[in-house]
Biopython code that builds the backbone (N, CA, C, O; Angstrom):
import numpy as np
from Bio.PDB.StructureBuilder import StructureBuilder

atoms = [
    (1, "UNK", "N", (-6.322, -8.192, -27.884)),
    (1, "UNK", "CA", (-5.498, -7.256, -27.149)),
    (1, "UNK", "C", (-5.024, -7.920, -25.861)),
    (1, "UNK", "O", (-5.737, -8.582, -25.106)),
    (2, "UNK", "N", (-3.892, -7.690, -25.730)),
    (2, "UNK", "CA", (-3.518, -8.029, -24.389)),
    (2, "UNK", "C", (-3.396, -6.888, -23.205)),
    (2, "UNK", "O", (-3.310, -5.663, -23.291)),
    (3, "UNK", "N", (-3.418, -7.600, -22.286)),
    (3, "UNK", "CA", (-3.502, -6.414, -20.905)),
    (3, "UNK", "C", (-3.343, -7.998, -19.473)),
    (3, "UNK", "O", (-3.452, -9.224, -19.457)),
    (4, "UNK", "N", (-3.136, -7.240, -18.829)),
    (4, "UNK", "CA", (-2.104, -7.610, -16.837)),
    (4, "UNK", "C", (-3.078, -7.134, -16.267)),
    (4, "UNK", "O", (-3.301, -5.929, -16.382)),
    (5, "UNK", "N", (-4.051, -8.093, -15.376)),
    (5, "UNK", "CA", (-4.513, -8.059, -14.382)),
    (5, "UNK", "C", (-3.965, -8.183, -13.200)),
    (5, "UNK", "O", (-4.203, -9.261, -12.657)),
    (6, "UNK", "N", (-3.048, -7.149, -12.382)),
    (6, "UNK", "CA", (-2.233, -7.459, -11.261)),
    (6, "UNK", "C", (-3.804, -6.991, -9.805)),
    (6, "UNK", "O", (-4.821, -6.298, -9.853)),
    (7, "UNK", "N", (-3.123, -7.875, -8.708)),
    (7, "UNK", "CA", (-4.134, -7.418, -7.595)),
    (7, "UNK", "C", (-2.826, -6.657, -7.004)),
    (7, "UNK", "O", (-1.599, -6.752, -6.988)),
    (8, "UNK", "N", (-4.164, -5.623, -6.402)),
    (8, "UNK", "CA", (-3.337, -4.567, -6.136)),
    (8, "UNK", "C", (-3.666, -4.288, -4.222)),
    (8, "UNK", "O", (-4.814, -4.334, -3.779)),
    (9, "UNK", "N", (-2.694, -4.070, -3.509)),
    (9, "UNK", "CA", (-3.261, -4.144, -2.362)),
    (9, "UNK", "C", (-4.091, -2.814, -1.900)),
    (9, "UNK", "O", (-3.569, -1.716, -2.096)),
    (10, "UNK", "N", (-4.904, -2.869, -1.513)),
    (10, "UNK", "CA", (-5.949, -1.844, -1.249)),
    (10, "UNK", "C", (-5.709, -0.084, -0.763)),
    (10, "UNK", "O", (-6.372, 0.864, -1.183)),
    (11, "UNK", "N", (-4.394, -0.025, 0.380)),
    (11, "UNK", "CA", (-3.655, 1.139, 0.992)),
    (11, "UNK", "C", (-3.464, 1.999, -0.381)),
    (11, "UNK", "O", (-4.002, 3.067, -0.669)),
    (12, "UNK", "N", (-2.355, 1.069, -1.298)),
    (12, "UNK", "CA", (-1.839, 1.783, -2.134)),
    (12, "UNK", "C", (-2.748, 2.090, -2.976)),
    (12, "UNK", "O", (-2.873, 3.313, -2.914)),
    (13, "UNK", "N", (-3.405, 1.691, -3.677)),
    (13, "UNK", "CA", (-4.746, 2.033, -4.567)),
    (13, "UNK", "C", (-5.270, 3.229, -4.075)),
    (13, "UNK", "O", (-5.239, 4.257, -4.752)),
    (14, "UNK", "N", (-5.915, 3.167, -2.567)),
    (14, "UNK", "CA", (-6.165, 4.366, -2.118)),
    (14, "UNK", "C", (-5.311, 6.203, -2.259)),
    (14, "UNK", "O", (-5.551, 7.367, -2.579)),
    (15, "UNK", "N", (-4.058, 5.145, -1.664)),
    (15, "UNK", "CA", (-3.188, 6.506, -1.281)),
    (15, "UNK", "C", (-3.114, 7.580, -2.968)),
    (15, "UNK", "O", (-3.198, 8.796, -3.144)),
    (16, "UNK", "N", (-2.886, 6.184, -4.134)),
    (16, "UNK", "CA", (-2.631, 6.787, -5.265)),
    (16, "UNK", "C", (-3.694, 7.474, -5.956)),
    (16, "UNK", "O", (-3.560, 8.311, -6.850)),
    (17, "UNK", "N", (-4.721, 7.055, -5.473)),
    (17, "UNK", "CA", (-6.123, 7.734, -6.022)),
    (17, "UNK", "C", (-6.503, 9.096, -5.756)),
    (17, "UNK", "O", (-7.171, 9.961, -6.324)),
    (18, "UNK", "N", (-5.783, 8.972, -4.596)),
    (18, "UNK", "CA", (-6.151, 10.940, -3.733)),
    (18, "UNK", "C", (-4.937, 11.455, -4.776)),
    (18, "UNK", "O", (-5.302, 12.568, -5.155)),
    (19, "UNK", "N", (-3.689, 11.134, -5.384)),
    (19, "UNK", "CA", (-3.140, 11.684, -5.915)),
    (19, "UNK", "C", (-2.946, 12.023, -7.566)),
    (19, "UNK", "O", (-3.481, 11.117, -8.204)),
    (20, "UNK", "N", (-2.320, 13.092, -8.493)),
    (20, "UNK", "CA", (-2.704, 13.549, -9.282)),
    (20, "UNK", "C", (-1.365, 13.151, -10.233)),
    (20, "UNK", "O", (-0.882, 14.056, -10.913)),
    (21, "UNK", "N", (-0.846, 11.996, -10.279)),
    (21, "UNK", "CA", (0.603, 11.651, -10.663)),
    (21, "UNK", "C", (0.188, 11.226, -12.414)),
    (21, "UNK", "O", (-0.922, 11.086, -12.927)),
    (22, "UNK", "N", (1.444, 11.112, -12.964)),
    (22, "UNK", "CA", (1.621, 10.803, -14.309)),
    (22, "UNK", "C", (1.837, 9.051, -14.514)),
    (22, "UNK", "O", (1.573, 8.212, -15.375)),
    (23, "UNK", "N", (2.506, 9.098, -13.107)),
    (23, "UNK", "CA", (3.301, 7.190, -13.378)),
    (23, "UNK", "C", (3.058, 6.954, -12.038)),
    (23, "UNK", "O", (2.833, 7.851, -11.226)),
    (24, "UNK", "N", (3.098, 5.720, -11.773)),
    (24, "UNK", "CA", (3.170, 4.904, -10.453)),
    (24, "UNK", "C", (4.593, 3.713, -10.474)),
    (24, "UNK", "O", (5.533, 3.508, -11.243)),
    (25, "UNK", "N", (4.303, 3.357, -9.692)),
    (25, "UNK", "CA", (5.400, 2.001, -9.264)),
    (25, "UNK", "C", (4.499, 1.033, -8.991)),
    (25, "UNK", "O", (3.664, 1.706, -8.388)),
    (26, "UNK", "N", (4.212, 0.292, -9.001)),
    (26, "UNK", "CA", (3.336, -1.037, -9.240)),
    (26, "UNK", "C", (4.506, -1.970, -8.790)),
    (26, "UNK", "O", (4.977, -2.706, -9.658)),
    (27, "UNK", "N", (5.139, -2.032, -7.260)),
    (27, "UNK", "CA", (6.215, -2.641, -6.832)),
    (27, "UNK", "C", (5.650, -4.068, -6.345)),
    (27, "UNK", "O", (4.460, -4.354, -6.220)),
    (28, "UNK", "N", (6.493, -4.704, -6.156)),
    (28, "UNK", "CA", (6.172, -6.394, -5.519)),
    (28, "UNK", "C", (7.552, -6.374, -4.751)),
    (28, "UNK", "O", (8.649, -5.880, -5.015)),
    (29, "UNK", "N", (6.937, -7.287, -3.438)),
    (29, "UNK", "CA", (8.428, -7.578, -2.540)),
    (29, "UNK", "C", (9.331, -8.692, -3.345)),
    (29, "UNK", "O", (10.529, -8.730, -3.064)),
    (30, "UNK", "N", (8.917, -9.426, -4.142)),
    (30, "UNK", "CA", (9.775, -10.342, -5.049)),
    (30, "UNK", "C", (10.676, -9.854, -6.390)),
    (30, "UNK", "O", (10.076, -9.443, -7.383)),
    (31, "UNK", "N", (11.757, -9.904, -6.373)),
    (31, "UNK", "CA", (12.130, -9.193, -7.446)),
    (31, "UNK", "C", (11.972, -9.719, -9.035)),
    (31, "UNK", "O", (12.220, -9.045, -10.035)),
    (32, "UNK", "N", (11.391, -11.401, -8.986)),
    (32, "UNK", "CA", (10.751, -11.818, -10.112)),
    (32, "UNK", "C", (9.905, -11.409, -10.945)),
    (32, "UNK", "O", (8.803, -11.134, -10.472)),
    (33, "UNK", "N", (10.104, -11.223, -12.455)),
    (33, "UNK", "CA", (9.010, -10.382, -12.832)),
    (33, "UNK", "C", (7.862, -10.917, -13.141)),
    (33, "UNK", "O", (7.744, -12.140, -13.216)),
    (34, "UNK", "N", (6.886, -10.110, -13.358)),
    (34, "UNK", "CA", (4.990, -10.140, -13.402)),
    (34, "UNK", "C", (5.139, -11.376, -14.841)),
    (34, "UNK", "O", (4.573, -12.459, -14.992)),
    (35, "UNK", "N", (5.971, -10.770, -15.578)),
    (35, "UNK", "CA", (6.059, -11.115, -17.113)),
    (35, "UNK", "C", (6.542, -10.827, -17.638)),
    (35, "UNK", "O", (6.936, -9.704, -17.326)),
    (36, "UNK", "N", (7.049, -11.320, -18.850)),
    (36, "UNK", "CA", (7.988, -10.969, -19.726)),
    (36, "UNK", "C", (7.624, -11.167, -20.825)),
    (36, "UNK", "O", (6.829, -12.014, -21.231)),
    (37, "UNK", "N", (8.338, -10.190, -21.519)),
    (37, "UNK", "CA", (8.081, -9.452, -23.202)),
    (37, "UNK", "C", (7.186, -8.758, -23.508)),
    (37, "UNK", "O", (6.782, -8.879, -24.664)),
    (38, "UNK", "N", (6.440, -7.643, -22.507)),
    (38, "UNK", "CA", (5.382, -7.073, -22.410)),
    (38, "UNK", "C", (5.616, -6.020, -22.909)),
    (38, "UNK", "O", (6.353, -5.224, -22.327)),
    (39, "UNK", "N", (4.911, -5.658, -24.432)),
    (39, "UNK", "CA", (4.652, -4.485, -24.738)),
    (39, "UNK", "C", (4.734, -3.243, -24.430)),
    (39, "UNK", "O", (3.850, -2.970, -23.617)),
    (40, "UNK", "N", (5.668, -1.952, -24.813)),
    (40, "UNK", "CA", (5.183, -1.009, -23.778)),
    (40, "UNK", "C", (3.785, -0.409, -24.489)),
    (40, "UNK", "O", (3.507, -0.295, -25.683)),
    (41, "UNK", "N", (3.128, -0.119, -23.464)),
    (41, "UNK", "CA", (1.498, 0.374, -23.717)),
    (41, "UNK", "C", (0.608, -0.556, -23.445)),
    (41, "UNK", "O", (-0.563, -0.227, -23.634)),
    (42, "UNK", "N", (0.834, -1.730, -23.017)),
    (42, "UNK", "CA", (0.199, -2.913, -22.791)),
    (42, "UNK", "C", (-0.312, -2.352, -21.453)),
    (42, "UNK", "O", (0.322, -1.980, -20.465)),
    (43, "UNK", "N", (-2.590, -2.423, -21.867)),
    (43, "UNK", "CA", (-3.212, -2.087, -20.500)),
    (43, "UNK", "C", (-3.003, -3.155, -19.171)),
    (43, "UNK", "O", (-3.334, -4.337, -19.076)),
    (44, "UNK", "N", (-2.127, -2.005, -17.909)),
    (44, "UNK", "CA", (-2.449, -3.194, -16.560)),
    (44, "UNK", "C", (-3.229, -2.682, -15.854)),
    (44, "UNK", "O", (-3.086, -1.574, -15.339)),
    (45, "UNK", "N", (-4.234, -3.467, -15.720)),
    (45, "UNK", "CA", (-5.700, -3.003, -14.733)),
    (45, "UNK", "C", (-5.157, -3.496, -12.864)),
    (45, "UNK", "O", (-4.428, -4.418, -12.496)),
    (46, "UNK", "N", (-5.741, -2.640, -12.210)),
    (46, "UNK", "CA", (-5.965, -3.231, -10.865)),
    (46, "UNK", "C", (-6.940, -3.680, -10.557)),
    (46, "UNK", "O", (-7.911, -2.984, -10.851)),
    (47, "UNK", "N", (-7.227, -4.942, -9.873)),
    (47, "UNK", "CA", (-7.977, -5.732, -9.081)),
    (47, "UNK", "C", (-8.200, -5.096, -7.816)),
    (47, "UNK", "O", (-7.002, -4.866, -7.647)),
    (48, "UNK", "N", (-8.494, -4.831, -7.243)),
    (48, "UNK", "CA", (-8.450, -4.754, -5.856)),
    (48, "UNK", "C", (-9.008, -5.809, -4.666)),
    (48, "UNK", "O", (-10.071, -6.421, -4.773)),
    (49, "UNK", "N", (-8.180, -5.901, -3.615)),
    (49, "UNK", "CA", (-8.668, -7.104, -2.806)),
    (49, "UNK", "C", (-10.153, -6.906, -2.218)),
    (49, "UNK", "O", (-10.991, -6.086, -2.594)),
    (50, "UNK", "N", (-10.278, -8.001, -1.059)),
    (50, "UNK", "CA", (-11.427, -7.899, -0.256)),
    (50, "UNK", "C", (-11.582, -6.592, 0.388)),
    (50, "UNK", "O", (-10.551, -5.953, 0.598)),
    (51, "UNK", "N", (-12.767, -6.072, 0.752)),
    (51, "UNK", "CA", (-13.748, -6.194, 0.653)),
    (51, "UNK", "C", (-14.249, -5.958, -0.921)),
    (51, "UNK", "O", (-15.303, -6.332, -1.435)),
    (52, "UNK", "N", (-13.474, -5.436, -1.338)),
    (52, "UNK", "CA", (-13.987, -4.592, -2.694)),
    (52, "UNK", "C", (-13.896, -5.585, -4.200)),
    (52, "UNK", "O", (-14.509, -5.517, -5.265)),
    (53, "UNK", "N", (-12.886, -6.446, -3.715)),
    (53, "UNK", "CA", (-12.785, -7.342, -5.651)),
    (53, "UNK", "C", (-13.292, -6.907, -6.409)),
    (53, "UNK", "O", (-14.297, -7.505, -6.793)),
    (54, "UNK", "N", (-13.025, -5.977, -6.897)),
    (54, "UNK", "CA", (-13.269, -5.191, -8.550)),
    (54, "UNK", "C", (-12.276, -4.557, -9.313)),
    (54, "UNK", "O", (-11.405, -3.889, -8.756)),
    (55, "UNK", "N", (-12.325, -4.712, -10.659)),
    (55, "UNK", "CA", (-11.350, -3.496, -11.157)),
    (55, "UNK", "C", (-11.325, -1.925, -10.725)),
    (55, "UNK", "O", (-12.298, -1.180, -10.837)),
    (56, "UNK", "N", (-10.309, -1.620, -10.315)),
    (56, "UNK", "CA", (-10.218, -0.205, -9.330)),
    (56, "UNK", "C", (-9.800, 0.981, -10.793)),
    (56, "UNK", "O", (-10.039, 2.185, -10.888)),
    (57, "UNK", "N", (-9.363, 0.384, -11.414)),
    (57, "UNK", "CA", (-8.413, 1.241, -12.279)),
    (57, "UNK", "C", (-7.341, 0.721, -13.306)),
    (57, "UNK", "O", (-7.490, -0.384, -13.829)),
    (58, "UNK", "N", (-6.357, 1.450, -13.568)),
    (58, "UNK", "CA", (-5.172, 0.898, -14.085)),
    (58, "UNK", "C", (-3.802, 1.853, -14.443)),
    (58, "UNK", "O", (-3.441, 2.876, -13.863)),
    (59, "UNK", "N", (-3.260, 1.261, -15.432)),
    (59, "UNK", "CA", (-2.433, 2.262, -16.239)),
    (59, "UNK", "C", (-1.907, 1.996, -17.405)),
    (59, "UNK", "O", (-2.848, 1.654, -18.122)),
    (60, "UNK", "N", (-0.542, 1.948, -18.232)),
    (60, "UNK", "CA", (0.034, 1.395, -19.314)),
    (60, "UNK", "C", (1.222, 1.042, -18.975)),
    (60, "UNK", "O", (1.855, 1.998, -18.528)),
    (61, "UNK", "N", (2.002, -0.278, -19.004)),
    (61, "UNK", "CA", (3.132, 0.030, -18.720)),
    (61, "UNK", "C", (4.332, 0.068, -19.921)),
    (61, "UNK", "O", (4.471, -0.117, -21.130)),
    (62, "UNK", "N", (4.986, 0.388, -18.883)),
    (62, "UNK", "CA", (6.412, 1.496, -19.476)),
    (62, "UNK", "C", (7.477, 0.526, -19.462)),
    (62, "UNK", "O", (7.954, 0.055, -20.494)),
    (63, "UNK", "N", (7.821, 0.250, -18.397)),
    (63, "UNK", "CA", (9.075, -0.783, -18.356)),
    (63, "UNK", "C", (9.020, -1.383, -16.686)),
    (63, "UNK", "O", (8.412, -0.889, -15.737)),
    (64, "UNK", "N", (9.848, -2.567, -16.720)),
    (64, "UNK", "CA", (10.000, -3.366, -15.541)),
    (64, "UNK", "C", (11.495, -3.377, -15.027)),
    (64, "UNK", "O", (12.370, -3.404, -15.893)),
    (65, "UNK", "N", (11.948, -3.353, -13.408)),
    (65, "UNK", "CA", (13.240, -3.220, -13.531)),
    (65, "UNK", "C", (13.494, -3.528, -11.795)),
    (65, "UNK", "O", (12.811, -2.915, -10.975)),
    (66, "UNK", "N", (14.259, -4.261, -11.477)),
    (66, "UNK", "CA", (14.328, -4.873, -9.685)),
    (66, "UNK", "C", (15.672, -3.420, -9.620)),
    (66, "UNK", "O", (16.551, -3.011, -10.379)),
    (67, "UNK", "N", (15.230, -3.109, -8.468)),
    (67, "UNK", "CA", (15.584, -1.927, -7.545)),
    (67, "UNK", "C", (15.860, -2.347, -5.870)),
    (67, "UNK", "O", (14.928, -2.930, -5.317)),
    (68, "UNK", "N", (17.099, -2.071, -5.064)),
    (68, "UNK", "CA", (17.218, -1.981, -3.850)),
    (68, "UNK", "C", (16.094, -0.667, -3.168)),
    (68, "UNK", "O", (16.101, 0.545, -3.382)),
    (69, "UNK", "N", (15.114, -1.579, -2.221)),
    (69, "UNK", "CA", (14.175, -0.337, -1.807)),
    (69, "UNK", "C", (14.142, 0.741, -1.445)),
    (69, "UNK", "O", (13.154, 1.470, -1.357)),
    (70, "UNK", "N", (15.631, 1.052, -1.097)),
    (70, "UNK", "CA", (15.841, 3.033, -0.796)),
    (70, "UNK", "C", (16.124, 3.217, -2.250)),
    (70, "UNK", "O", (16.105, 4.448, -2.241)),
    (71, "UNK", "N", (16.321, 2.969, -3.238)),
    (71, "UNK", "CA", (16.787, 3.583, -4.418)),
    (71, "UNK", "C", (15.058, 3.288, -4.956)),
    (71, "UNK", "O", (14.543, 4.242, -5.539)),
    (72, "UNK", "N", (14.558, 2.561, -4.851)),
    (72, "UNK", "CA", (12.772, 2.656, -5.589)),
    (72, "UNK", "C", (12.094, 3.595, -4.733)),
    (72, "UNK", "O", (10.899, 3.636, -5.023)),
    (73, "UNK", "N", (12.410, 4.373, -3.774)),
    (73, "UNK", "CA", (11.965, 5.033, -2.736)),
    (73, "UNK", "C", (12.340, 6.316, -3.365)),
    (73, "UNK", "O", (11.418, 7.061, -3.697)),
    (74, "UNK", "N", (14.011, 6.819, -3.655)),
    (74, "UNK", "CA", (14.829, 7.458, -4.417)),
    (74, "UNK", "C", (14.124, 8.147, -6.124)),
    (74, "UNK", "O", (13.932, 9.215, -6.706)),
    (75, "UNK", "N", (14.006, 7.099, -6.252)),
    (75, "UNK", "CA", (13.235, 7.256, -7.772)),
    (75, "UNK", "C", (12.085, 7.896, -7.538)),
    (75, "UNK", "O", (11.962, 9.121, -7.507)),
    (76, "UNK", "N", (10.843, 6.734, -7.294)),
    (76, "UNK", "CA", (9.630, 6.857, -7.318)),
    (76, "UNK", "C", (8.892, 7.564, -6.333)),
    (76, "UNK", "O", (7.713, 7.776, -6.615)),
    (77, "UNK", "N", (9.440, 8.099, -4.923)),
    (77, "UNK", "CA", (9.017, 8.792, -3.936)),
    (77, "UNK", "C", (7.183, 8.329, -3.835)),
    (77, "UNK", "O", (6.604, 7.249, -3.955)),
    (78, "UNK", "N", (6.823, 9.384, -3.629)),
    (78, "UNK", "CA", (4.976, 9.256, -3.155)),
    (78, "UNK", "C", (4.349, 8.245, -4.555)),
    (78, "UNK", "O", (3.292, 7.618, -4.481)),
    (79, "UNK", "N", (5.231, 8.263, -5.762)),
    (79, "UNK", "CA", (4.680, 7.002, -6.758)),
    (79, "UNK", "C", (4.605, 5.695, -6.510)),
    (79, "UNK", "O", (4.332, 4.811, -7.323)),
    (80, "UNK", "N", (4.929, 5.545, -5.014)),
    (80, "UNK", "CA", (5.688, 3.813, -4.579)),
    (80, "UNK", "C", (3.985, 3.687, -3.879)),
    (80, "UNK", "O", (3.648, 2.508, -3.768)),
    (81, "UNK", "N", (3.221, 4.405, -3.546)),
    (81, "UNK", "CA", (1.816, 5.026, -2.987)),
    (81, "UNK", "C", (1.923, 5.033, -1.837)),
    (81, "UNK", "O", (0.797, 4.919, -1.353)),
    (82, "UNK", "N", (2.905, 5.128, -0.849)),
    (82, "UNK", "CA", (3.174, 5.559, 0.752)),
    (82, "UNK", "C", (3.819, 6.456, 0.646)),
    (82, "UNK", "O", (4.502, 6.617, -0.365)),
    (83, "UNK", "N", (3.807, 7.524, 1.889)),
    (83, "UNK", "CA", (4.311, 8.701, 2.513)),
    (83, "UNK", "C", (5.530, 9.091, 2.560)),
    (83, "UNK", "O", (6.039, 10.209, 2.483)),
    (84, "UNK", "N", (6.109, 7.663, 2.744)),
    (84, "UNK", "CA", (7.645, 7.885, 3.274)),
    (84, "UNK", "C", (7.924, 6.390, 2.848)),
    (84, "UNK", "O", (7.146, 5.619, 2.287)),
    (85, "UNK", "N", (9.732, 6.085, 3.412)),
    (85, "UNK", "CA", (10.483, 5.478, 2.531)),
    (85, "UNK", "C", (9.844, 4.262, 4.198)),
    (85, "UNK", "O", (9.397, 3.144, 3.940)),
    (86, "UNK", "N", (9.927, 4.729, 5.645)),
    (86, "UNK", "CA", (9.674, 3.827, 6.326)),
    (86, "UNK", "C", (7.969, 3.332, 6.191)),
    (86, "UNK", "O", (7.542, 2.510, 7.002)),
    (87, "UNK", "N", (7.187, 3.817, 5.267)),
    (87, "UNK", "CA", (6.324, 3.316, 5.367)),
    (87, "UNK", "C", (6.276, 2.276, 4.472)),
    (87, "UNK", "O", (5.660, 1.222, 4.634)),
    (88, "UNK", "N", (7.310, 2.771, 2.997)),
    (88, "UNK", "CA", (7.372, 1.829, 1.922)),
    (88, "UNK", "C", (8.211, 0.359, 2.655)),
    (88, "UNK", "O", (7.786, -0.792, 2.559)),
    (89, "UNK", "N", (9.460, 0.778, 3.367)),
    (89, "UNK", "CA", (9.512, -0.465, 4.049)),
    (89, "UNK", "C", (8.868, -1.258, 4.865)),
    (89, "UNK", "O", (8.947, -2.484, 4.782)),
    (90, "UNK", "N", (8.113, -0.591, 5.803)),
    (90, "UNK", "CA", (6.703, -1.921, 6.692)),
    (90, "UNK", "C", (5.908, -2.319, 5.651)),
    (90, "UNK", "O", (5.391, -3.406, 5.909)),
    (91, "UNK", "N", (5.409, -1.616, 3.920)),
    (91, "UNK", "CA", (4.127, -2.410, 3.252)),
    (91, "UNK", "C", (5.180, -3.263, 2.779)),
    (91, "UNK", "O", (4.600, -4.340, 2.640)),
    (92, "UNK", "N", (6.770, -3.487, 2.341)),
    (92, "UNK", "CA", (7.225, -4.260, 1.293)),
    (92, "UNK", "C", (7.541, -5.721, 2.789)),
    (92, "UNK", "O", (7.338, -6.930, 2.681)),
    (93, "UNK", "N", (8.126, -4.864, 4.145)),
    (93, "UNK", "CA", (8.538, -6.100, 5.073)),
    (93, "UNK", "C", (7.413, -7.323, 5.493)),
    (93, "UNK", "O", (7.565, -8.540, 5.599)),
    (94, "UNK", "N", (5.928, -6.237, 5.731)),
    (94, "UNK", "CA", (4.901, -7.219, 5.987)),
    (94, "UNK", "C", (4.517, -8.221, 5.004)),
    (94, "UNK", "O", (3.522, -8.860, 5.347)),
    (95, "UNK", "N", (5.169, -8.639, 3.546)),
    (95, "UNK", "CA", (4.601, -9.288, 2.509)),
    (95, "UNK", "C", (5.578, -9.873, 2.323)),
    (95, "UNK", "O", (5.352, -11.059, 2.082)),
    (96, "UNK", "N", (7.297, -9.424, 2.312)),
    (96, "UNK", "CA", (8.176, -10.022, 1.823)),
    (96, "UNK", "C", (8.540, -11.622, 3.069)),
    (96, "UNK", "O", (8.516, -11.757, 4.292)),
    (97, "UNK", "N", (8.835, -12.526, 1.921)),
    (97, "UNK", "CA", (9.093, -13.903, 2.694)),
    (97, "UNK", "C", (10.776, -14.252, 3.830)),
    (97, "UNK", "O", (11.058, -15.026, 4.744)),
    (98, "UNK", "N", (11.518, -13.123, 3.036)),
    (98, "UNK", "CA", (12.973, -12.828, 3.700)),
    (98, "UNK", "C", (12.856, -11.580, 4.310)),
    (98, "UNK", "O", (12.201, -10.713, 3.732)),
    (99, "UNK", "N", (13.638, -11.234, 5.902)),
    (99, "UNK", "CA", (13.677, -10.013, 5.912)),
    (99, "UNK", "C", (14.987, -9.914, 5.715)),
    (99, "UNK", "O", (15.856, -10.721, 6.044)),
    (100, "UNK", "N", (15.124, -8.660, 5.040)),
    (100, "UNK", "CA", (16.252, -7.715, 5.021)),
    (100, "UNK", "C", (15.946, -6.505, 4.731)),
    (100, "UNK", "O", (14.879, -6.030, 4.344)),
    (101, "UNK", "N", (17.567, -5.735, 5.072)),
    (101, "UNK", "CA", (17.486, -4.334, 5.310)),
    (101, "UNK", "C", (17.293, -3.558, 4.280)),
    (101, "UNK", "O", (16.646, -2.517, 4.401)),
    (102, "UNK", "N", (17.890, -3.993, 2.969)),
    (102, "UNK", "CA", (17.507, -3.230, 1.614)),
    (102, "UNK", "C", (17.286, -4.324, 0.528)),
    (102, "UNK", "O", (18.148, -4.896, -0.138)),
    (103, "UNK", "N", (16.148, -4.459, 0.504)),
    (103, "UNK", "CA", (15.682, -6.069, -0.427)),
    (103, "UNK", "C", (15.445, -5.434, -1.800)),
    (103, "UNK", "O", (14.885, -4.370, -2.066)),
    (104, "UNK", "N", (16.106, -6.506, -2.754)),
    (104, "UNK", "CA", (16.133, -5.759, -4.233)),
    (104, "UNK", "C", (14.159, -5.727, -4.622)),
    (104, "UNK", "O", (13.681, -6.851, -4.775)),
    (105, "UNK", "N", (13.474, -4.904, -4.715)),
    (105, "UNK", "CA", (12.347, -4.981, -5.110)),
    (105, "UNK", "C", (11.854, -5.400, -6.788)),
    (105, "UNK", "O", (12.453, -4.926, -7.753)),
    (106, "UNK", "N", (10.986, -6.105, -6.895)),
    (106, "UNK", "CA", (10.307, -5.437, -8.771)),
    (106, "UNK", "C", (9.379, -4.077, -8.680)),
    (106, "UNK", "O", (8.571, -3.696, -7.834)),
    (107, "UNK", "N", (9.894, -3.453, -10.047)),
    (107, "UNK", "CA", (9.028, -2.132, -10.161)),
    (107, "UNK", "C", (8.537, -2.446, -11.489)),
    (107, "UNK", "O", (9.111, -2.771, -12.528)),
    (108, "UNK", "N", (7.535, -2.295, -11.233)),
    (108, "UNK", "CA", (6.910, -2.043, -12.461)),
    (108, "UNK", "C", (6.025, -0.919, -12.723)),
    (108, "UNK", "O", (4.947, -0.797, -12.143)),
    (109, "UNK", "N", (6.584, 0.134, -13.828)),
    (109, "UNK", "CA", (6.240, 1.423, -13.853)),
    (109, "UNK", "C", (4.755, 1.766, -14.786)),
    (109, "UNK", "O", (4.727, 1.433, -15.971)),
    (110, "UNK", "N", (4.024, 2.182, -14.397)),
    (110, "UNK", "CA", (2.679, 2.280, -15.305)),
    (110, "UNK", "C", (2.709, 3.987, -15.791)),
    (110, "UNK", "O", (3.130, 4.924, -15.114)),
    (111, "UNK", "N", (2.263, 4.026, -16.845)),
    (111, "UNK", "CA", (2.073, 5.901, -16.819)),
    (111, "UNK", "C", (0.467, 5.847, -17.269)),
    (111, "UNK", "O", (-0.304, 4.924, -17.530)),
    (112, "UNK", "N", (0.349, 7.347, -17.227)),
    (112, "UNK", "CA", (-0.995, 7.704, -17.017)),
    (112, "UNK", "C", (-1.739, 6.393, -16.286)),
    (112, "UNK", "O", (-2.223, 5.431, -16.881)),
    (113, "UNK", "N", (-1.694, 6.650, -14.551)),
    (113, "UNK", "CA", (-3.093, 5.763, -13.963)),
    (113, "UNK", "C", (-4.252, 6.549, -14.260)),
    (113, "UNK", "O", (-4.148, 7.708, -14.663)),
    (114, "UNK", "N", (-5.715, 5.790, -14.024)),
    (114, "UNK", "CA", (-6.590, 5.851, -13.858)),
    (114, "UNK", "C", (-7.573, 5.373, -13.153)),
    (114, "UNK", "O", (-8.208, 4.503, -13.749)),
    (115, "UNK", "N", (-8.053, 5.704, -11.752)),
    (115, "UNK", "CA", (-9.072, 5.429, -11.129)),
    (115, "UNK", "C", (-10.400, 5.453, -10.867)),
    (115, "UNK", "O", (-10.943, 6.455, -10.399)),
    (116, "UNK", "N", (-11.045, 4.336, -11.150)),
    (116, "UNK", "CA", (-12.513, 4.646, -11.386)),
    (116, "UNK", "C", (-13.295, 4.630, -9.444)),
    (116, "UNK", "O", (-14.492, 4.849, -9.258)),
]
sb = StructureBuilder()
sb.init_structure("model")
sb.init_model(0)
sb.init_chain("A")
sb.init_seg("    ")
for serial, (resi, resn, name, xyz) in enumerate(atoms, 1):
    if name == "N":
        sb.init_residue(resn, " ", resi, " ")
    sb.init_atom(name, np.array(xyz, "f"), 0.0, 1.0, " ", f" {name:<3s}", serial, name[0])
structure = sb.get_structure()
């Protein structure tokens, strides 16, 4: 069986865990994708960083697709796992290697998460 071990940064893991959603956004500031030719239903687990390095959870994904960040904001709202669209921009600006004002993001959509 195959399955995507992505690390997942810790905020969002959190934020999404208090919540009761169907799908997430599993975004990266690079608009390159994770992988290609991936199954849909193919398990992606989260890693989670330091302090914790463990599998946190996961989901299945659905499909992959680069998005300008007010339109993945647009879409995915509280699924992006921040509050607001300026919070989704400080987690994508503090990681991304270019700044700009609307940077095409990768989304990668998981349904049914699960957090252990």
């Amino acid at each position: 069986m195959k399955f995507w071990l992505g690390v997942t940064d810790n905020k969002w893991f959190d934020f999404l865990s208090s919540q009761n959603l169907d799908e997430v956004n599993f975004w990266q500031p690079s608009a390159t994708p994770l992988f290609k030719n991936a199954p849909t239903g193919m398990p992606f687990l989260f890693k989670l960083k330091r302090p914790h390095n463990h599998i946190g959870g996961g989901g299945f994904f659905v499909a992959y697709s680069t998005l300008p960040l007010s339109l993945a904001w647009e879409v995915f709202g509280l699924k992006n796992g921040v509050n607001s669209l300026d919070d989704l921009k400080y987690a994508i600006g503090s990681l991304a290697s270019k700044k700009q004002n609307d940077p095409e993001i990768g989304c990668t959509v998981l349904s049914n998460p699960f957090f252990l």
